[in-house]
Backbone of each chain as ProteinMPNN parsed JSONL, in Angstrom:
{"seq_chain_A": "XXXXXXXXXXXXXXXXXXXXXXXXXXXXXXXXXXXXXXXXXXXXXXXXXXXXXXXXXXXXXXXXXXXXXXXXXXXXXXXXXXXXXXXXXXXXXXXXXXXXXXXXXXXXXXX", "coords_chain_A": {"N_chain_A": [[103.809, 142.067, 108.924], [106.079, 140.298, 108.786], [105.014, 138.43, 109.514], [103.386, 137.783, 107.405], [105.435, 137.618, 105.026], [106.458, 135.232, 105.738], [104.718, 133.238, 105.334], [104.036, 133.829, 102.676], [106.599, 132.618, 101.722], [106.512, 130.256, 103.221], [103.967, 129.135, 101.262], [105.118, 129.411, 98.527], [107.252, 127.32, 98.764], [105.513, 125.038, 99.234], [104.17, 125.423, 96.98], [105.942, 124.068, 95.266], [106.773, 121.786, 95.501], [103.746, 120.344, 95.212], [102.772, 121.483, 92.875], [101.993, 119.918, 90.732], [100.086, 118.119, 91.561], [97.91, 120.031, 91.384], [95.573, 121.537, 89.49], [95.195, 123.28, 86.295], [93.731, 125.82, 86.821], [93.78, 126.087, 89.328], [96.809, 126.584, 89.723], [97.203, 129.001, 88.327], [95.926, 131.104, 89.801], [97.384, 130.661, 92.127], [99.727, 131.362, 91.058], [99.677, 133.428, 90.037], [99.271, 135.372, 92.476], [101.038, 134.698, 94.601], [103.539, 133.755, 93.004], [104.027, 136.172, 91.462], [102.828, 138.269, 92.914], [100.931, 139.691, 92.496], [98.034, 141.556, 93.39], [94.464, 140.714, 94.333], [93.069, 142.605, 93.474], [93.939, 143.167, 91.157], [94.392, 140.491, 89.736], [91.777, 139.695, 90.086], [91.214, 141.484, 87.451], [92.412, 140.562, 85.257], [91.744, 137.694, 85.302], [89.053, 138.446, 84.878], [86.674, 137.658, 86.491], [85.416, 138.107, 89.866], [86.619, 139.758, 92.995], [86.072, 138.248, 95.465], [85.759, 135.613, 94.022], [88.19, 135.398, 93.434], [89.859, 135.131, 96.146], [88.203, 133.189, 96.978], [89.247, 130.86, 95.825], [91.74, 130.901, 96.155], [92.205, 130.381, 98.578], [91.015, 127.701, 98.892], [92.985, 126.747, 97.245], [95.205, 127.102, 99.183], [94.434, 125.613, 100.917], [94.006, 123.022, 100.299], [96.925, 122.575, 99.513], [98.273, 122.645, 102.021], [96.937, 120.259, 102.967], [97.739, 118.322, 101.64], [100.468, 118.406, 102.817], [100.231, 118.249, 105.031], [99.964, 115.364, 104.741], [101.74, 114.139, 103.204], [104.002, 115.337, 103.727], [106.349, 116.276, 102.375], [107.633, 119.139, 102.183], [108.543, 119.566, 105.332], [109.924, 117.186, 105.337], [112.029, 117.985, 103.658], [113.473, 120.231, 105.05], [114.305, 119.556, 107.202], [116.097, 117.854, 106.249], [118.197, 119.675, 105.322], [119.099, 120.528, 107.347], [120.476, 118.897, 108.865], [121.902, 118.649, 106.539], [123.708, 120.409, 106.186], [124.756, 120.693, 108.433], [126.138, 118.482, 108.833], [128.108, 118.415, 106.442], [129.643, 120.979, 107.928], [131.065, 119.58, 109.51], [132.436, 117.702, 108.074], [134.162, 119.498, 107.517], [135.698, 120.328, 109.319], [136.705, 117.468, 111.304], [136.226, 114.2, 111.066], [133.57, 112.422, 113.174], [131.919, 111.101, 115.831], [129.694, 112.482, 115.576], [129.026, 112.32, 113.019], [128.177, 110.042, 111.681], [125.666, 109.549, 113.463], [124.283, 111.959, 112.596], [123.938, 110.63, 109.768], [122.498, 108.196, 110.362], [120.342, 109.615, 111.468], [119.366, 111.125, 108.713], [118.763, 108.619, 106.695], [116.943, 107.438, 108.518], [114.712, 109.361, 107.586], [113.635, 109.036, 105.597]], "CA_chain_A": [[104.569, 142.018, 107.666], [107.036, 139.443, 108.885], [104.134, 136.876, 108.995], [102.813, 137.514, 105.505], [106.64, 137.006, 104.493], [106.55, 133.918, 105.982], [103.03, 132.584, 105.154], [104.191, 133.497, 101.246], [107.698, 131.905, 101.514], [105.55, 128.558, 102.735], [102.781, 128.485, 100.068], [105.988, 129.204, 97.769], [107.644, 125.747, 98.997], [104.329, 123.985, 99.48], [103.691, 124.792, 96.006], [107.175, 123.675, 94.59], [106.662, 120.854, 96.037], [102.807, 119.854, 95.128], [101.936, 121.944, 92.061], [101.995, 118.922, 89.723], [98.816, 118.02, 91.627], [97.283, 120.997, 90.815], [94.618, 121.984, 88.506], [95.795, 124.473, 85.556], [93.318, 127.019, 87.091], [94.429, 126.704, 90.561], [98.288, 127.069, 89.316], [96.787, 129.956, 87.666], [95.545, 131.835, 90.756], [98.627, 130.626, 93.151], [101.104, 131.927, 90.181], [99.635, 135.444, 90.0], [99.116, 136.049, 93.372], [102.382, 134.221, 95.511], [104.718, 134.111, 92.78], [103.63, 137.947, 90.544], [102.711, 138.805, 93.474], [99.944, 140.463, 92.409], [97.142, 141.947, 94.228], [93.243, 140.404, 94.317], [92.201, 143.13, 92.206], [95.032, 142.722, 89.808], [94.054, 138.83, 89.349], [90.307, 139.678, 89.58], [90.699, 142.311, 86.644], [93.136, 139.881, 84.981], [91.109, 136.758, 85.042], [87.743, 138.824, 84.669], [86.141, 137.229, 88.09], [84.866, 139.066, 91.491], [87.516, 139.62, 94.189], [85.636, 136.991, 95.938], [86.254, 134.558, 93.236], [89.56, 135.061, 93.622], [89.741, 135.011, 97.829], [87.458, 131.863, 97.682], [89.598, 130.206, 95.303], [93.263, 131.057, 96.741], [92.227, 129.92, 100.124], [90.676, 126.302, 99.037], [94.158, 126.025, 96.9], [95.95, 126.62, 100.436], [94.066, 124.443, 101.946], [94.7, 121.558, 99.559], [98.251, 122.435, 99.399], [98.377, 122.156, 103.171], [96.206, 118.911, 103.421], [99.132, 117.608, 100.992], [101.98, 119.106, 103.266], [100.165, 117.214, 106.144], [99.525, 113.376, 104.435], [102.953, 113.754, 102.852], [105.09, 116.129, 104.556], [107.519, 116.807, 101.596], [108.656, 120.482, 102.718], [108.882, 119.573, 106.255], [111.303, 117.124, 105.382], [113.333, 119.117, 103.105], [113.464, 121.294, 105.781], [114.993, 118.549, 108.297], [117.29, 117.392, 105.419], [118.845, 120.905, 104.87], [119.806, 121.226, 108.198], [120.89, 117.549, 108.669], [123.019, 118.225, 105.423], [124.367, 121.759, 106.65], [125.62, 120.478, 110.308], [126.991, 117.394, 107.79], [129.346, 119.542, 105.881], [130.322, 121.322, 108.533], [131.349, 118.729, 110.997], [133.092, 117.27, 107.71], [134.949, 120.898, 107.211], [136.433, 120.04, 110.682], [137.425, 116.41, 111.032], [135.34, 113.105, 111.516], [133.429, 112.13, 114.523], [130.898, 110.338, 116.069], [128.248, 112.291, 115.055], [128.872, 112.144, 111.594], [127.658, 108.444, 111.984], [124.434, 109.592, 114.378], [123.372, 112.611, 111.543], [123.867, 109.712, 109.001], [121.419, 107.527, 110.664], [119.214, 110.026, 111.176], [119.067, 111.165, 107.095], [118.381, 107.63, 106.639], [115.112, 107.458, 109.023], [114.134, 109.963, 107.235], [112.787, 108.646, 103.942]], "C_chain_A": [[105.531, 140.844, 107.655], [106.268, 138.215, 108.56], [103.838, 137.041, 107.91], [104.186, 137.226, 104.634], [106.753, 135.706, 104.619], [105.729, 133.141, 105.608], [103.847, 132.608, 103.159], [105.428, 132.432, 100.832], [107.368, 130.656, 101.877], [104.728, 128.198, 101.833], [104.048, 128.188, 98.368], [106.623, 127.796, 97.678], [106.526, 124.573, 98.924], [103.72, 124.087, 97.52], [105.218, 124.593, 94.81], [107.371, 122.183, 94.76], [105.22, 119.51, 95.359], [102.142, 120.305, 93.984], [101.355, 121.184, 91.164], [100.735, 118.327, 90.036], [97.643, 118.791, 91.79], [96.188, 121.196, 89.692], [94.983, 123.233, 87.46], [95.149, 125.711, 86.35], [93.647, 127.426, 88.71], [95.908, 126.999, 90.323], [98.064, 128.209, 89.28], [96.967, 131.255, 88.753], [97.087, 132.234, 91.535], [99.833, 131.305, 92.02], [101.14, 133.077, 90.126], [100.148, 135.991, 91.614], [100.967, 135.774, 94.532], [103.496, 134.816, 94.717], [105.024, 135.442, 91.963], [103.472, 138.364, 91.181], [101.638, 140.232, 93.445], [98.941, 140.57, 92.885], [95.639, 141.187, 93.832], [93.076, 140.836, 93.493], [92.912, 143.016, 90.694], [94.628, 141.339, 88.863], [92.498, 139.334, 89.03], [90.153, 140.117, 87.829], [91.347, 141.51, 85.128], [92.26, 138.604, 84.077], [89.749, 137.054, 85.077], [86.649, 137.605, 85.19], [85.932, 138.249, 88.605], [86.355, 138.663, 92.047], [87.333, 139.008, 94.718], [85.878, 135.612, 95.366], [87.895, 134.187, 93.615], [90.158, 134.575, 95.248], [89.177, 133.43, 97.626], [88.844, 130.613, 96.959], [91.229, 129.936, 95.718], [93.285, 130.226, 98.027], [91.566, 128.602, 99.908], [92.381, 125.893, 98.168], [94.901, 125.672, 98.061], [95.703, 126.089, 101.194], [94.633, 123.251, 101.6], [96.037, 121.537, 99.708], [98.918, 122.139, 100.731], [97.665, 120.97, 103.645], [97.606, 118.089, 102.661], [100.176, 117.403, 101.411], [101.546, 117.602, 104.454], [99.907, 116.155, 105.953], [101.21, 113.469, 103.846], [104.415, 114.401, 103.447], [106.633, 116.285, 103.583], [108.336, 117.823, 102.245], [109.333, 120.07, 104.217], [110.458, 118.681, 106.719], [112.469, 117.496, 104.554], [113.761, 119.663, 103.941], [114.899, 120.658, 107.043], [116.508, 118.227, 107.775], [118.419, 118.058, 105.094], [119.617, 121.105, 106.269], [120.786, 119.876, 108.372], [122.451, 118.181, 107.734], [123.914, 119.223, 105.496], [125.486, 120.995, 107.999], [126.404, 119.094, 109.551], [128.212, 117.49, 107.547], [130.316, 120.309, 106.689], [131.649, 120.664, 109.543], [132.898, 117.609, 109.332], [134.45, 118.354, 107.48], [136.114, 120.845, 108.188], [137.189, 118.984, 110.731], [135.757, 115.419, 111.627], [135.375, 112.813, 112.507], [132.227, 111.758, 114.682], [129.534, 110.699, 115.689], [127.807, 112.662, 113.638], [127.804, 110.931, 111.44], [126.55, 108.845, 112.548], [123.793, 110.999, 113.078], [123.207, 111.761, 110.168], [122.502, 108.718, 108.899], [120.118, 108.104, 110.774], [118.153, 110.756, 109.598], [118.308, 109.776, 106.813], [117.003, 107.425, 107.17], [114.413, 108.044, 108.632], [113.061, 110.345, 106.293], [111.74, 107.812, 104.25]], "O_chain_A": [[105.82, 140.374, 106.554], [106.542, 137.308, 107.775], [104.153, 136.074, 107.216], [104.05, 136.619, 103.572], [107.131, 135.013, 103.674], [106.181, 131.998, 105.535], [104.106, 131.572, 102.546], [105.348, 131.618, 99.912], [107.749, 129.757, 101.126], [104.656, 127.012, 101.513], [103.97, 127.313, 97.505], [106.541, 127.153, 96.631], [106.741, 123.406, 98.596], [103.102, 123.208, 96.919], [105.263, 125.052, 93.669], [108.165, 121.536, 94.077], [105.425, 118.321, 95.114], [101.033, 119.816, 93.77], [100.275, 121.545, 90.695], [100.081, 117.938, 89.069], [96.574, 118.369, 92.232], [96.551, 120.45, 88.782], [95.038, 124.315, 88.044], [95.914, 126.648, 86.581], [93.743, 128.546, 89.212], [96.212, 127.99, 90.988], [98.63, 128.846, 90.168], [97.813, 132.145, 88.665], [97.712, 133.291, 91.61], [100.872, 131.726, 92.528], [102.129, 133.809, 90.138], [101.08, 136.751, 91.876], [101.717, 136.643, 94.979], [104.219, 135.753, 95.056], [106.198, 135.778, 91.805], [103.776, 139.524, 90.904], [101.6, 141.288, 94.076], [98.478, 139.436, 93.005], [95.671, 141.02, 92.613], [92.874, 140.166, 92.48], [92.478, 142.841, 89.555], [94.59, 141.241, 87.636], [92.066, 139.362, 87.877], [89.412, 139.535, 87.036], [90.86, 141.799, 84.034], [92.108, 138.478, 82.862], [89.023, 136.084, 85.295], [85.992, 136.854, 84.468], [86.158, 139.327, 88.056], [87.049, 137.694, 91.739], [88.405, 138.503, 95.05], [86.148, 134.63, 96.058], [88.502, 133.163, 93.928], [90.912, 133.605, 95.327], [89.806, 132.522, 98.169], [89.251, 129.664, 97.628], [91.786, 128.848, 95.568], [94.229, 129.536, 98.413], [91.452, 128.101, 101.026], [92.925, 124.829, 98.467], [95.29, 124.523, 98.271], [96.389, 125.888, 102.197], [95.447, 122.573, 102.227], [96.498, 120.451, 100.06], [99.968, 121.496, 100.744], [97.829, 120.684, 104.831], [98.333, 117.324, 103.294], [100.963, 116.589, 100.927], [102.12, 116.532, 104.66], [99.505, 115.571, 106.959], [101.888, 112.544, 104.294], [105.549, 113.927, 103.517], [107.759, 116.381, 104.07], [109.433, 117.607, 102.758], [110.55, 120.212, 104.343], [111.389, 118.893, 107.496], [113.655, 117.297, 104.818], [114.966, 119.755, 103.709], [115.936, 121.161, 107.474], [117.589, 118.262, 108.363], [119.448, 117.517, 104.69], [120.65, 121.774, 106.312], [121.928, 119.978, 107.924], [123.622, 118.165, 108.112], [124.978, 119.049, 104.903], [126.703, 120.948, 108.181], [127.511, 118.872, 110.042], [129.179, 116.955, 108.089], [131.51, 120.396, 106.4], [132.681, 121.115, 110.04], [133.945, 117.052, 109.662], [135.593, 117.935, 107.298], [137.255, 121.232, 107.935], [138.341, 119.124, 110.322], [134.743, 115.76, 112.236], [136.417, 112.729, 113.158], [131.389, 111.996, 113.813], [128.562, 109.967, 115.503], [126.743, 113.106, 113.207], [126.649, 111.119, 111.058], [125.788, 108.205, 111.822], [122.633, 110.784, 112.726], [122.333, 112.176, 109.406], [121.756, 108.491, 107.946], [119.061, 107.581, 110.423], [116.939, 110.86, 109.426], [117.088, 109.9, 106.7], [116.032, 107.263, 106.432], [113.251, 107.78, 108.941], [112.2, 111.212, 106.145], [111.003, 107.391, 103.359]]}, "seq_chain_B": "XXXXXXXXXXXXXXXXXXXXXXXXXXXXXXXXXXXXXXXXXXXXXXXXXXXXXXXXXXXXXXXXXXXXXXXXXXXXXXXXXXXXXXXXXXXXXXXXXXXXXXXXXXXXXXX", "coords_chain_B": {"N_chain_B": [[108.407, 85.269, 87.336], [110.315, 86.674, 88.937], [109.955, 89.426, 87.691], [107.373, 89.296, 88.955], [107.473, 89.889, 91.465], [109.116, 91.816, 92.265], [107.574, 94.202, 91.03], [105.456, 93.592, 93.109], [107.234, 94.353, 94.811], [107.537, 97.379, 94.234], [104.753, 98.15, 94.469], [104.888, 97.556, 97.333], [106.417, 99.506, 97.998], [105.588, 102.308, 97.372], [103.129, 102.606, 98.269], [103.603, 102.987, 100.922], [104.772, 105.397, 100.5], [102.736, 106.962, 99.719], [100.063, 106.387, 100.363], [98.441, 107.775, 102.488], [97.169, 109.298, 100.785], [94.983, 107.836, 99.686], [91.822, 106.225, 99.656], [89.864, 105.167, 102.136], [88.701, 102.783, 101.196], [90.49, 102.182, 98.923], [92.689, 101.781, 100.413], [92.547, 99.212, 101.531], [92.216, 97.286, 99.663], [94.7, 97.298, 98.429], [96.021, 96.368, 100.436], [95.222, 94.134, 101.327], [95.964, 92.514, 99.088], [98.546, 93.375, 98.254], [100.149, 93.573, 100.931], [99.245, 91.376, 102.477], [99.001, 89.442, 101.393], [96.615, 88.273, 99.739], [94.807, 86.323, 97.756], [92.851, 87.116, 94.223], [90.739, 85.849, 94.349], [90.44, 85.204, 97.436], [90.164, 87.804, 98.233], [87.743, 88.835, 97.159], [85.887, 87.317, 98.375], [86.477, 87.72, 100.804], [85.249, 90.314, 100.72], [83.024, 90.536, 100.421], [82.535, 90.659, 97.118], [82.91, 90.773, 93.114], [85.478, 88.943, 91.33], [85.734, 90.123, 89.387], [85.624, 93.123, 90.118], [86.969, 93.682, 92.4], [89.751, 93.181, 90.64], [89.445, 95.379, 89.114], [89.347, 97.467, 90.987], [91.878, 97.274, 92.311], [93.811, 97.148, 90.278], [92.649, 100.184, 89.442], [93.758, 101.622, 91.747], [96.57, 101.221, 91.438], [97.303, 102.102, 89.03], [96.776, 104.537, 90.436], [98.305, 105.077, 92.422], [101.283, 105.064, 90.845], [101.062, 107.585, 89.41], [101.014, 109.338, 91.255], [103.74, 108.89, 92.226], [104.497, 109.358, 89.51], [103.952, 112.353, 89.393], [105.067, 113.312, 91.702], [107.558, 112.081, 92.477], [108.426, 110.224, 94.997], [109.659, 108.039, 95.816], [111.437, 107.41, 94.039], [113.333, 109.174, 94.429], [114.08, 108.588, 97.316], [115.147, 106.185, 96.18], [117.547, 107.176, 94.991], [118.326, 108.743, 96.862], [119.042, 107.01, 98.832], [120.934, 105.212, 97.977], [123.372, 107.487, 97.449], [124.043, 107.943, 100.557], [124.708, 105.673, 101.26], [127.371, 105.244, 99.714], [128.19, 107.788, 100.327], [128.764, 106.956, 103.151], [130.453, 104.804, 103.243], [132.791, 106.34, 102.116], [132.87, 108.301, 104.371], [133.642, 105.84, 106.187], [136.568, 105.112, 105.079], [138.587, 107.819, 104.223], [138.224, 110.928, 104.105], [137.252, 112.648, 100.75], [137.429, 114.537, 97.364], [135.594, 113.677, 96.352], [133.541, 113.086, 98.701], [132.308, 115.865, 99.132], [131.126, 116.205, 96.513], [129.277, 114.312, 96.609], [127.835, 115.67, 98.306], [126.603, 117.537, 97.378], [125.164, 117.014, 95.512], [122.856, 115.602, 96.686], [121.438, 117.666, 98.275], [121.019, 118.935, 95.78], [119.128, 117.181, 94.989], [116.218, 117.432, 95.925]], "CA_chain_B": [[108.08, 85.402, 89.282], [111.185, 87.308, 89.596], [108.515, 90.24, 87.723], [106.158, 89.586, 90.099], [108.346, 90.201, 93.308], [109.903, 93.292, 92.011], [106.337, 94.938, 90.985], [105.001, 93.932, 94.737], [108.171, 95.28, 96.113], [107.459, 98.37, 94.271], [103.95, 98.555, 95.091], [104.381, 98.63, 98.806], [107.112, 101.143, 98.2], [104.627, 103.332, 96.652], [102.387, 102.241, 99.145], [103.933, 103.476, 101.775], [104.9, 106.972, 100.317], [101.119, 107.699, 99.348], [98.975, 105.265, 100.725], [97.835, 108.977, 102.807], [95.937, 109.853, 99.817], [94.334, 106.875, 98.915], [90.648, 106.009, 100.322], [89.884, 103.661, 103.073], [88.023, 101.33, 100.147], [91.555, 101.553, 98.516], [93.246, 100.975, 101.119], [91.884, 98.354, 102.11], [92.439, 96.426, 98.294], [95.763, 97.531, 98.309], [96.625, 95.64, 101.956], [94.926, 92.287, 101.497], [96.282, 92.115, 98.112], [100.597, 93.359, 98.347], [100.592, 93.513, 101.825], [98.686, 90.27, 103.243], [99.153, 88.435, 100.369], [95.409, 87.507, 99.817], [94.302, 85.918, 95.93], [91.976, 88.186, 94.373], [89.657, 84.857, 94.927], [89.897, 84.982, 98.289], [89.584, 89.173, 98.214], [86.365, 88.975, 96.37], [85.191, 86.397, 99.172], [86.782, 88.455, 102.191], [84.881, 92.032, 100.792], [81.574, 89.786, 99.03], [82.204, 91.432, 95.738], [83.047, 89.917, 92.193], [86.665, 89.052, 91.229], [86.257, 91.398, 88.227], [85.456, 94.362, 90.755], [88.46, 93.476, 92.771], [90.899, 93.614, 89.866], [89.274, 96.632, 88.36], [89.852, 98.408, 92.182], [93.173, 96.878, 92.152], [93.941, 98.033, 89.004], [92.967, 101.684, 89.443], [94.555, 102.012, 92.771], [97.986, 101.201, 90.782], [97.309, 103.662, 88.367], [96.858, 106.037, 90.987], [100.167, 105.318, 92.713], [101.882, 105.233, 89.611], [100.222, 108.6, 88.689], [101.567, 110.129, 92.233], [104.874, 108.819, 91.724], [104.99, 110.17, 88.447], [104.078, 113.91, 89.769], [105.879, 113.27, 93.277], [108.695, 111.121, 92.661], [109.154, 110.415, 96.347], [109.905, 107.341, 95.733], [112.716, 107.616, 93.229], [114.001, 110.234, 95.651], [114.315, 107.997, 98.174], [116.116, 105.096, 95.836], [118.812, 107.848, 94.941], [118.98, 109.358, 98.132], [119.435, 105.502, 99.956], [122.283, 105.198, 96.921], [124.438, 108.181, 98.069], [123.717, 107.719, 101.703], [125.558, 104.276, 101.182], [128.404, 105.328, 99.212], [129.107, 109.026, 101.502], [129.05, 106.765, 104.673], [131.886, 104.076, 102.993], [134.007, 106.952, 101.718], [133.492, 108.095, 105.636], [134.694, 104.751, 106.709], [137.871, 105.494, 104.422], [138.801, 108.826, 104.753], [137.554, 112.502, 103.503], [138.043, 113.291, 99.817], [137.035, 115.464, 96.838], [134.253, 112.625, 95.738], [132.503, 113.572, 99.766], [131.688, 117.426, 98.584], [130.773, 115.935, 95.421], [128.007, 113.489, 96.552], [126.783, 116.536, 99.542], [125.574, 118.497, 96.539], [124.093, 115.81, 94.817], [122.272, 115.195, 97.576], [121.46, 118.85, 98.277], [120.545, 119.014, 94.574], [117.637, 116.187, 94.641], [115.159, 117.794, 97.269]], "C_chain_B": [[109.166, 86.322, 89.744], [110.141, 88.976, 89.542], [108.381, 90.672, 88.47], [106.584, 90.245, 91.307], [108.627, 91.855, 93.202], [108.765, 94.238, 91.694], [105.531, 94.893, 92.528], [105.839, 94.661, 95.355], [107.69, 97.099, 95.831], [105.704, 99.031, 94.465], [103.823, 98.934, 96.734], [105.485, 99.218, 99.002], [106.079, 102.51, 98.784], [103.272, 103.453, 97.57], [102.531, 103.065, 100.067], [103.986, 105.157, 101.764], [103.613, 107.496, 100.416], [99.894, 106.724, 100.049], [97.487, 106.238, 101.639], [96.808, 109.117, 101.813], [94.987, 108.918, 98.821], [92.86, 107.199, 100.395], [90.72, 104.824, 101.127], [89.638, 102.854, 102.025], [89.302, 101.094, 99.62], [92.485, 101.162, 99.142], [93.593, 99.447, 101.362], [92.402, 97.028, 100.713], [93.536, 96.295, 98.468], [96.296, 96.408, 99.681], [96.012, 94.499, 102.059], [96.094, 91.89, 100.254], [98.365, 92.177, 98.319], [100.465, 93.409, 99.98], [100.511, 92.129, 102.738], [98.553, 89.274, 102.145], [97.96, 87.173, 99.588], [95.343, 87.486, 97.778], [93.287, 86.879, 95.926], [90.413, 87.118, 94.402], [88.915, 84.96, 96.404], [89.681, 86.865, 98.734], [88.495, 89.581, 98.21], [85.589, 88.157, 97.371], [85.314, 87.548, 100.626], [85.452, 90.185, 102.16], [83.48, 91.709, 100.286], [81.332, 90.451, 97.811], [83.013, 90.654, 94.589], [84.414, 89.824, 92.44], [87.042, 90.169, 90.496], [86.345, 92.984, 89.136], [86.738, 94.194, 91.574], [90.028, 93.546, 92.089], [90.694, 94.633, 89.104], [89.439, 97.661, 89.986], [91.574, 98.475, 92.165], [94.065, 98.033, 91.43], [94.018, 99.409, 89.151], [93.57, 102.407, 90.407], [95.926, 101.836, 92.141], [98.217, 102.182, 90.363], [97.248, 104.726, 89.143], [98.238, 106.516, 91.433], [100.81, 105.778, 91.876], [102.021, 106.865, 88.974], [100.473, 109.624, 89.659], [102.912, 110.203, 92.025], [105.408, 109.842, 90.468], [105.148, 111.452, 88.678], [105.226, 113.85, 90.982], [107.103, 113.089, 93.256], [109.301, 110.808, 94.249], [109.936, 108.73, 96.141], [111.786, 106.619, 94.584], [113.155, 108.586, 93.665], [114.998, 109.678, 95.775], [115.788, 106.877, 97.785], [117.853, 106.071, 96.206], [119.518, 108.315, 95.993], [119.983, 107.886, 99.219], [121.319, 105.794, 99.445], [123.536, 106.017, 97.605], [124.371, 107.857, 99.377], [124.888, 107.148, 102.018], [126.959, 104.896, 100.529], [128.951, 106.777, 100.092], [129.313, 107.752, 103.06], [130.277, 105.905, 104.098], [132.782, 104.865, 103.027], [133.966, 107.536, 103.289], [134.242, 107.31, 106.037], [135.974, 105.065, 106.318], [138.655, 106.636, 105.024], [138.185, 109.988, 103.101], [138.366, 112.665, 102.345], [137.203, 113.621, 98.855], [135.09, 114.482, 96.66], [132.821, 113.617, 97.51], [131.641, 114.685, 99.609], [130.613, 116.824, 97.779], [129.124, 115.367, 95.761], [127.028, 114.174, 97.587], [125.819, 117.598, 98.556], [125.237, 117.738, 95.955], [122.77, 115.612, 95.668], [121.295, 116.499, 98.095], [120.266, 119.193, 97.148], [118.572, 118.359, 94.345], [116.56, 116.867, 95.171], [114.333, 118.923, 96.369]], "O_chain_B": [[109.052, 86.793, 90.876], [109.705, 89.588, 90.517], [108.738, 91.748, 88.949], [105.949, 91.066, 91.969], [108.349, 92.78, 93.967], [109.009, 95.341, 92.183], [105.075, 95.909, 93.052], [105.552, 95.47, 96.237], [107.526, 97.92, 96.734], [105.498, 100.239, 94.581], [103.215, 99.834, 97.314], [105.731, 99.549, 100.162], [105.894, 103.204, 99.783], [102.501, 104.407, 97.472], [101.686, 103.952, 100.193], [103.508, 105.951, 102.574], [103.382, 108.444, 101.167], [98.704, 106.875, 99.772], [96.291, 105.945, 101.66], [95.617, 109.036, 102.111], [94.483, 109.13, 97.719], [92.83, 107.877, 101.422], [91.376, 103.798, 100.941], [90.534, 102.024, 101.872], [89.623, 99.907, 99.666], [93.214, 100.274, 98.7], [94.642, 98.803, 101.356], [92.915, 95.959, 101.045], [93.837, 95.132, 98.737], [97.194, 95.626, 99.369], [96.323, 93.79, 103.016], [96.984, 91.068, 100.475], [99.16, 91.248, 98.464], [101.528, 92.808, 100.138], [101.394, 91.787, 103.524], [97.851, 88.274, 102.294], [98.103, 86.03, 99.152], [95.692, 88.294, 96.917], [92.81, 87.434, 96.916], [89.27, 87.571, 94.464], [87.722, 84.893, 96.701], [88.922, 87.067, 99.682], [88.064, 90.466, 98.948], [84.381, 88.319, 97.203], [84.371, 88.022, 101.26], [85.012, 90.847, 103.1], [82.817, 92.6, 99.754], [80.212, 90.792, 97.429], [83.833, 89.845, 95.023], [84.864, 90.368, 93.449], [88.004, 90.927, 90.62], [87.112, 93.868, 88.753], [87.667, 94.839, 91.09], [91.09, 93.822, 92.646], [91.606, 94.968, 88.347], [89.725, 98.83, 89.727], [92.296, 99.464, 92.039], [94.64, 99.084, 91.714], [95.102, 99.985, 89.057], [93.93, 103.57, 90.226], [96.598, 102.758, 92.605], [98.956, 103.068, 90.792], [97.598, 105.827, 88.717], [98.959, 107.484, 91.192], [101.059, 106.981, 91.955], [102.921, 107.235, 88.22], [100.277, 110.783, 89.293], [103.43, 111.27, 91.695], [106.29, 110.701, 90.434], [106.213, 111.973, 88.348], [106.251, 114.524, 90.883], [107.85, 113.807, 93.921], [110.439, 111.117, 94.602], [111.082, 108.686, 96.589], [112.677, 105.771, 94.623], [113.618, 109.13, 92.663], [116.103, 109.719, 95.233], [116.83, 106.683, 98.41], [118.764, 105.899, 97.015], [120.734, 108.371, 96.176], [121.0, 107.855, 99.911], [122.326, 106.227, 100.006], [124.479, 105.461, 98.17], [125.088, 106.859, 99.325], [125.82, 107.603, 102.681], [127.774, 104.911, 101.452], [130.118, 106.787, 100.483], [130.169, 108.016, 103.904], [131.335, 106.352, 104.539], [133.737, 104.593, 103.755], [135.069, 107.347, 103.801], [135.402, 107.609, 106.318], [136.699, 105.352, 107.27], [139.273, 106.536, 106.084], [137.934, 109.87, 101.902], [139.59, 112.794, 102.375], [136.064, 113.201, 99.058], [133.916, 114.796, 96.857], [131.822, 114.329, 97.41], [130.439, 114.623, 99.863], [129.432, 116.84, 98.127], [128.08, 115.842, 95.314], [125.902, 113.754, 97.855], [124.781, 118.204, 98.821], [124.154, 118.291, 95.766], [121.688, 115.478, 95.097], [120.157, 116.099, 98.338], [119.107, 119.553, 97.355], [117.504, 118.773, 93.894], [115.655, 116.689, 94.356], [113.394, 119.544, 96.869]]}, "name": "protein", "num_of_chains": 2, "seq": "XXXXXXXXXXXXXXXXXXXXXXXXXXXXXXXXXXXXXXXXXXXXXXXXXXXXXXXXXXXXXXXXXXXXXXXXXXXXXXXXXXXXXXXXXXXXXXXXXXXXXXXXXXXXXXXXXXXXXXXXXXXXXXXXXXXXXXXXXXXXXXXXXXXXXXXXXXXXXXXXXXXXXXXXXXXXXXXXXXXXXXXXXXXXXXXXXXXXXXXXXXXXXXXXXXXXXXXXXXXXXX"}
């Protein structure tokens, strides 16, 4: 249960990220099922398809959406940037110091 | 010619961000032409194909960038993100004030 939390809360980012290169009918699928959260048969009975239709078609979107993650790596560096910009804030909350200047540089390499 | 400079610069921006999801064949156009600085004379000689086929590859490899960019924007991210970058590390140099918050959620915000 923890992994299927996690697996949805990435296809969620991966497709916040990449939906724009999407196809209306794969949006379609990934919108019921990730973000409605609605079940196979729900979508099947929905979009009057097979449960298979729907399975074959969910799992070539997350493929694409993960071939996308891995040539461009958007989320991953959001991901980098958030913490980067967290330990940032903090360290400014405190007082200035050297590795204000060294998480600086590394934001920067980042783009 | 100033133009010209400023459209190559932003091709191998754009280049760089996506160049992943281009094809070796476009590749390949794309990196004699903005990167190696080849005429589409001597392109069409280097690949033995017309000039017109060389500026119609050209050509649609732009449009593609262009056409990533537009969905992606990593690239106009990046400008904005450089932008603050530069102006939070001066007001470091200085000292800590309301503007610093200001430009950590800006920054925060873009992603």
């Amino acid at each position: 249960m923890h992994d299927e939390l996690a697996r949805t809360m990435r296809m969620n980012y991966l497709y916040d990220f990449y939906h724009s290169l999407l196809t209306d009918k794969q949006r379609g699928y990934v919108e019921l099922y990730y973000l409605e959260d609605y079940s196979f048969s729900e979508i099947a009975e929905t979009l009057n398809v097979t449960r298979q239709a729907v399975y074959d078609n969910l799992k070539r979107t997350k493929d694409l959406l993960e071939d996308y993650e891995t040539n461009l790596g958007m989320y991953a560096n959001f991901v980098k940037r958030q913490e980067l910009y967290a330990e940032l804030k903090q360290l400014l909350n405190d007082k200035n110091n050297d590795r204000t200047t060294e998480i600086l540089d590394q934001l920067e390499s980042l783009d």
